[in-house]
C-alpha positions as CSV (number, residue, x, y, z in Angstrom):
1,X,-13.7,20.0,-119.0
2,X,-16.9,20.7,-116.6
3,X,-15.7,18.3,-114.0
4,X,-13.0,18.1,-112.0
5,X,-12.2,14.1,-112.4
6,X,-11.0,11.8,-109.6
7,X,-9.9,8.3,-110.5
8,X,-10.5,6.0,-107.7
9,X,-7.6,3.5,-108.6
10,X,-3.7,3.4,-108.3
11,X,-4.0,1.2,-111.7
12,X,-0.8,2.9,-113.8
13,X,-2.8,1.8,-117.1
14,X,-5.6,3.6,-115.8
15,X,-4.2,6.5,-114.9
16,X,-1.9,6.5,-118.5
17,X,-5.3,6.1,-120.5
18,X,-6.9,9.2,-119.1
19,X,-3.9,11.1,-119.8
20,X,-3.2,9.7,-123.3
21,X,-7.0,10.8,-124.0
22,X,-5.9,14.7,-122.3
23,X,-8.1,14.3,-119.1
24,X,-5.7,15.2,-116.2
25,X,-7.6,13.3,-113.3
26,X,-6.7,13.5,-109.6
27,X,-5.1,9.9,-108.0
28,X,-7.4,8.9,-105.1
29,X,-6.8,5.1,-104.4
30,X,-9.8,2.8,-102.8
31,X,-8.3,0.4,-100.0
32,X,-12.0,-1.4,-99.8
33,X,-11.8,-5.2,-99.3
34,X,-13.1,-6.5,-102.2
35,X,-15.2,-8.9,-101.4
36,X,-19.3,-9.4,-102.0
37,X,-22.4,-9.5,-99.6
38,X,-23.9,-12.2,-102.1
39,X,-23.3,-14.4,-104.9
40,X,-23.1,-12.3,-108.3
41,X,-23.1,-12.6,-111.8
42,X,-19.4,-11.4,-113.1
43,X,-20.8,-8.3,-114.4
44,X,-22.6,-7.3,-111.2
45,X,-19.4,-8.6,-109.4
46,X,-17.3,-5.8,-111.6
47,X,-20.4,-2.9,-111.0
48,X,-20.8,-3.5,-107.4
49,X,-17.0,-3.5,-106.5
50,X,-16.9,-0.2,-108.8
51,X,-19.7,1.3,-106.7
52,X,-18.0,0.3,-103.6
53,X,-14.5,2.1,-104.0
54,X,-16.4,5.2,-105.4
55,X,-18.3,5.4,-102.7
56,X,-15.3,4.7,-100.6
57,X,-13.6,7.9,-102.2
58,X,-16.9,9.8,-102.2
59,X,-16.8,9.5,-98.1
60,X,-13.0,10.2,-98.1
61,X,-13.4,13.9,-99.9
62,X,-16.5,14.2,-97.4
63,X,-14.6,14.1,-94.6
64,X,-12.0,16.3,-95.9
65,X,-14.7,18.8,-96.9
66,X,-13.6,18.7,-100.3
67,X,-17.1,17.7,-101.7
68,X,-17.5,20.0,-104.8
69,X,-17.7,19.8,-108.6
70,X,-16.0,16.5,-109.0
71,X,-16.6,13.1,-110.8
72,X,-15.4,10.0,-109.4
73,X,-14.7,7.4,-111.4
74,X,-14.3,3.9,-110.6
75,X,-13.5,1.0,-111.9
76,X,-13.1,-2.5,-111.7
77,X,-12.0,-5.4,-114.0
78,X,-12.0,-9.4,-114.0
79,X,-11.4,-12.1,-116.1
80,X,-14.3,-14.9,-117.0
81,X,-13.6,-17.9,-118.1
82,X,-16.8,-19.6,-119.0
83,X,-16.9,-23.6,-117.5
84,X,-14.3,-23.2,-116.0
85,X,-12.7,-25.5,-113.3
86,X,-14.4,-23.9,-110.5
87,X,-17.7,-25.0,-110.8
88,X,-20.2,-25.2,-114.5
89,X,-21.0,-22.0,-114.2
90,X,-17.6,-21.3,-114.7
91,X,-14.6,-19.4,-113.1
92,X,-13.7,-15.6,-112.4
93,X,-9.8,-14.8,-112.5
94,X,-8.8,-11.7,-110.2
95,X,-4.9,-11.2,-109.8
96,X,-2.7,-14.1,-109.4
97,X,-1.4,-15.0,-105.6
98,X,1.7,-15.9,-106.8
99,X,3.2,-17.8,-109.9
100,X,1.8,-21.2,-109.3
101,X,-1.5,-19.4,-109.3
102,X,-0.9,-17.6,-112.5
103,X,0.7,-20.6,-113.9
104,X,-2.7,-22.3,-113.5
105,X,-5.0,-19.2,-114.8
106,X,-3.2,-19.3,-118.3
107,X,-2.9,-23.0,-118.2
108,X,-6.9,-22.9,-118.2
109,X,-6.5,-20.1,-120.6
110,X,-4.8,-21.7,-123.3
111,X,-6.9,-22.9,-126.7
112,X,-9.8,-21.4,-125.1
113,X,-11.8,-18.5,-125.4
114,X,-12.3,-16.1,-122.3
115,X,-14.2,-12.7,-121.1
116,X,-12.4,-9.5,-119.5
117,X,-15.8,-7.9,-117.9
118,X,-15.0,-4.3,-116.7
119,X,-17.3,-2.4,-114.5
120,X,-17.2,1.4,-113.8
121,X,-19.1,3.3,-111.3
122,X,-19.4,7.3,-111.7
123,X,-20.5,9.5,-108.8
124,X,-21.2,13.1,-109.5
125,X,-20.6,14.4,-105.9
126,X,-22.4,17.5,-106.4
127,X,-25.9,15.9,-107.6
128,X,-25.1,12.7,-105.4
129,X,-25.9,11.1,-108.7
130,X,-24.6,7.6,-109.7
131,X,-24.2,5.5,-112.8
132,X,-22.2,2.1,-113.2
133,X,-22.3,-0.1,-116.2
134,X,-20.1,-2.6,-117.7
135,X,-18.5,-3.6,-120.9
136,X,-17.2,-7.2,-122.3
137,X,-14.4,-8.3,-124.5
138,X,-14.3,-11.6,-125.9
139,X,-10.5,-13.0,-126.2
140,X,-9.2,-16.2,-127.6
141,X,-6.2,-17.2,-127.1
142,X,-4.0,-19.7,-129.1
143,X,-1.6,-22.7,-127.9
144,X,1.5,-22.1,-126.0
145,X,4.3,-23.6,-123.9
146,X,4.3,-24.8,-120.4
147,X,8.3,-23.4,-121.1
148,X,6.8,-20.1,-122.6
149,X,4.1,-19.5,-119.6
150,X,7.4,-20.6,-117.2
151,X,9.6,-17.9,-118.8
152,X,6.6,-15.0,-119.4
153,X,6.1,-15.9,-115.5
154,X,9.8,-15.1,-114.6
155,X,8.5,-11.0,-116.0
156,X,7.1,-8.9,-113.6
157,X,4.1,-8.5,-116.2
158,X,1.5,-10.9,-115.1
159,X,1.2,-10.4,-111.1
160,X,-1.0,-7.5,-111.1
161,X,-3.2,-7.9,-113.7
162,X,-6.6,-10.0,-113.7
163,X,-6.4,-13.2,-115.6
164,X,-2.5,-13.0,-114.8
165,X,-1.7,-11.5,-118.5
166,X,-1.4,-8.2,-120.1
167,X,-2.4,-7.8,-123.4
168,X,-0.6,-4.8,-124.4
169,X,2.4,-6.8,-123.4
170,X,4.7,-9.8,-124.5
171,X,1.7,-12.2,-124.3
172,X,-0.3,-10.4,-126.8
173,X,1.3,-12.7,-129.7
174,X,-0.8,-15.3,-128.3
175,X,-4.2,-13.6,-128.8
176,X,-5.8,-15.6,-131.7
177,X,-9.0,-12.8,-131.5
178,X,-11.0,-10.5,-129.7
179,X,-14.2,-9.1,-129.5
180,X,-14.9,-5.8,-128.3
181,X,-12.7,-2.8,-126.9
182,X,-9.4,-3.9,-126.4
183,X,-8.8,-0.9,-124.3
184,X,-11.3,-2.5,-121.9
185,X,-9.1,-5.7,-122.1
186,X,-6.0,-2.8,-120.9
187,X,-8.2,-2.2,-118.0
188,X,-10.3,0.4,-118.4
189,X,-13.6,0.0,-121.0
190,X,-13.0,4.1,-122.5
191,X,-15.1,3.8,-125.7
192,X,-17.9,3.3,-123.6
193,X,-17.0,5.5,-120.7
194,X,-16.4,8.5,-123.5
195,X,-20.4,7.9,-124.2
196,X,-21.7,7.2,-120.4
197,X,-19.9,10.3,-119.2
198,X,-20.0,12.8,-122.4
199,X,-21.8,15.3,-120.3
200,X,-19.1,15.7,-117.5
201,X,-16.0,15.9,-119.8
């Protein structure tokens, strides 16, 4: 490995992807506010909130003095449900406030067919380069419950995870399809980030 990686995120499925894949990346959370200077597209909303908690850990090594041959990656992932009851345009899902909340997200979920938009943000610290992109995974989901979403809400599994599911979890059986990395659907788009980033790893 060239770089020495930093992974801007105290996401455990993060973390467990890079080390599944034998990268051995240094934790350094973000604790930005994530919140946007203008209305975005969901894709720019993912890239800019990337860039912001990269550049968040970029400042934190800086003042340390720690700035050397590092990578920081960043990363940040939503869910997209096109039309949705927010406005036409449709409606973006972060983490549930609580169960009512999540109750509602895969209520709106159900029989419908959704996006997981993840954006990543790299910083080479050395060159003060940066690159962000994004990846999309179309999911469709199948019917279910209001009992089933009542008892899969009782699990600790959907209250920190966009779109208030995990797909590598119990509420996988209800994925009809999907299109595109399911990885990236995980939380993390690595396919693409293997390609993007080839040159530092």
């Amino acid at each position: 490995m060239i770089y020495d990686l930093i992974l801007a995120s105290a996401s455990p499925r993060r973390k467990e992807m890079f080390l599944e894949h034998g990268y051995h990346p240094a934790i350094i959370p973000s604790d930005i506010e994530e919140t946007l200077p203008v209305p975005m597209t969901p894709s720019e909303t993912v890239m800019f909130l990337s860039l912001k908690k990269a550049l968040d850990v970029s400042g934190k090594l800086e003042e340390k003095g720690s700035l050397t041959h590092q990578l920081i990656i960043a990363s940040d992932t939503i869910v997209f449900l096109p039309g949705g009851s927010l406005s036409q345009a449709g409606e973006v899902m972060g983490k549930p406030k609580d169960e009512d909340d999540a109750f509602r997200m895969l209520s709106a979920l159900r029989n419908n067919t959704h996006l997981v938009i993840s954006g990543v943000c790299l910083i080479d610290v050395s060159a003060e380069t940066k690159m962000c992109f994004s990846d999309t995974t179309k999911i469709t989901f199948g019917d279910y419950s209001d009992e089933d979403l009542r008892a899969y809400l009782r699990t600790p599994e959907a209250y920190d995870k966009a779109g208030a599911y995990a797909i590598q979890g119990t509420f996988e059986k209800y994925v009809t399809s999907i299109n595109g990395s399911r990885l990236n659907v995980i939380g993390f788009p690595w396919e693409k980030f293997e390609k993007k980033a080839a040159k530092y790893l």
